[in-house]
Residue, then its C-alpha position, 0 to 999 in steps of 0.5 A: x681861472x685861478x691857478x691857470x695863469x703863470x704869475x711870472x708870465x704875466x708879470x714879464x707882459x707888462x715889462x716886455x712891452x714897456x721895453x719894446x716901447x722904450x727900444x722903439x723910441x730909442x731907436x727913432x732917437x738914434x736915427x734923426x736924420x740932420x735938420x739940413x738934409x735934403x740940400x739942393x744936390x740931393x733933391x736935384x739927384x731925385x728929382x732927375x732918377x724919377x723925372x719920368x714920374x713928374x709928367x702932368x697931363x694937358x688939363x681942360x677947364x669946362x664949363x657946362x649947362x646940366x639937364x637931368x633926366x630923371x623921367x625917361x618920358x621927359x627925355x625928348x623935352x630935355x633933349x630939345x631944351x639942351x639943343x636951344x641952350x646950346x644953339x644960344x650959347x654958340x651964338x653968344x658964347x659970352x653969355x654961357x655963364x648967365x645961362x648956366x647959373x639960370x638953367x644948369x641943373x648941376x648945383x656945385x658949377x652952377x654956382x660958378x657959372x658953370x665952371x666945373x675947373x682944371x680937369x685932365x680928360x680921363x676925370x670926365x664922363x666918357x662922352x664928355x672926354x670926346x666933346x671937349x677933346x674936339x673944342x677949341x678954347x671958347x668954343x661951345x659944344x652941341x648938346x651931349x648926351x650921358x647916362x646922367x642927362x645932356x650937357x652944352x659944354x664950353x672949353x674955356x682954359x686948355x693946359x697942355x702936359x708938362x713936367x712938374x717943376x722942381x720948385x713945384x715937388x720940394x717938399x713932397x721930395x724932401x719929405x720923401x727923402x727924410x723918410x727914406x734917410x730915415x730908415x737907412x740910418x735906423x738899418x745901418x745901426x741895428x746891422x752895425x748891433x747885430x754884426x759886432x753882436x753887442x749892444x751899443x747903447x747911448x746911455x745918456x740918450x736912453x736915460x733921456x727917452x726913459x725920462x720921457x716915458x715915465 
């Protein structure tokens, strides 16, 4: 390919990126947002505009007893294992967390007595959702039946829906509000450049972000 590529042009790639490079971080250097941004007006200010946004639903902490069903031909033998663990689990719901870490067939809530944690409805299975729905706390559930296998559920925590607090969202919304800040400051000075049609470089800063390039 001799004598195909322009040599001017191919000597201009390297410097046109290095140049693109530079005015990058140039521009990142010119638009720090302050150290002390957001103060507590600020972040007061957003977290009222999006105060609709900081709802957290009611959360359920379940226990359960798991019995898979992995041939269809042991499912009326699971079925009837599920209810006995069930009915002793009623009569002594105490007892759940031993009988799960014995019989439960889920490894990860076994381990933890069959605590599967904070969970809103809507991460449960399906039938699930509606057997918790209708527990009370330290109640435990007949035997319910999913596309996995049967579950014995016991409620044994109810959080209801709240609105996150201020304290809880510092600093997702102080990250959020530098980011923004940010690229407020980068815009403003890129239309103050285009508007009065000249470049306004800080010689001082620029000389500082080449230094550190080389």
């Amino acid at each position: 390919l001799v004598g195909l590529v322009d040599p001017v042009a191919g000597a201009l790639q390297p410097r046109l990126a290095t140049e693109q490079i530079v005015f990058r971080d140039y521009l990142r250097s010119v638009s720090q947002v302050p150290a002390g941004y957001p103060g507590e007006a600020e972040l007061q200010q957003a977290y009222d505009v999006g105060k609709a946004q900081w709802q957290t639903p009611a959360l359920y902490r379940v226990s359960q007893i798991f019995l898979a069903v992995g041939d269809p031909q042991a499912l009326e033998a699971t079925r009837k294992q599920a209810q006995e663990l069930s009915k002793k689990a009623q009569a002594a719901p105490g007892e759940f967390a031993a009988l799960a870490s014995q019989y439960s067939q889920d490894p990860d809530s076994a381990r933890r007595g069959g605590d599967s944690g904070l969970q809103p409805l809507q991460q449960l299975l399906p039938e699930v959702r509606g057997a918790v729905a209708r527990l009370k706390v330290g109640a435990v559930s007949d035997a319910v039946q999913s596309a996995a296998g049967f579950h014995v559920l016991k409620l044994t925590e109810q959080q209801p829906a709240r609105t996150a607090t201020l304290d809880e969202l510092r600093e997702r919304l102080t990250q959020a509000l530098r980011a923004q800040r940010q690229e407020q400051i980068a815009k403003a000075y890129l239309e103050g450049m285009l508007d009065t049609a000249t470049l306004s470089i800080d010689g001082a800063q620029l000389n500082k972000v080449l230094e550190e390039k080389l």
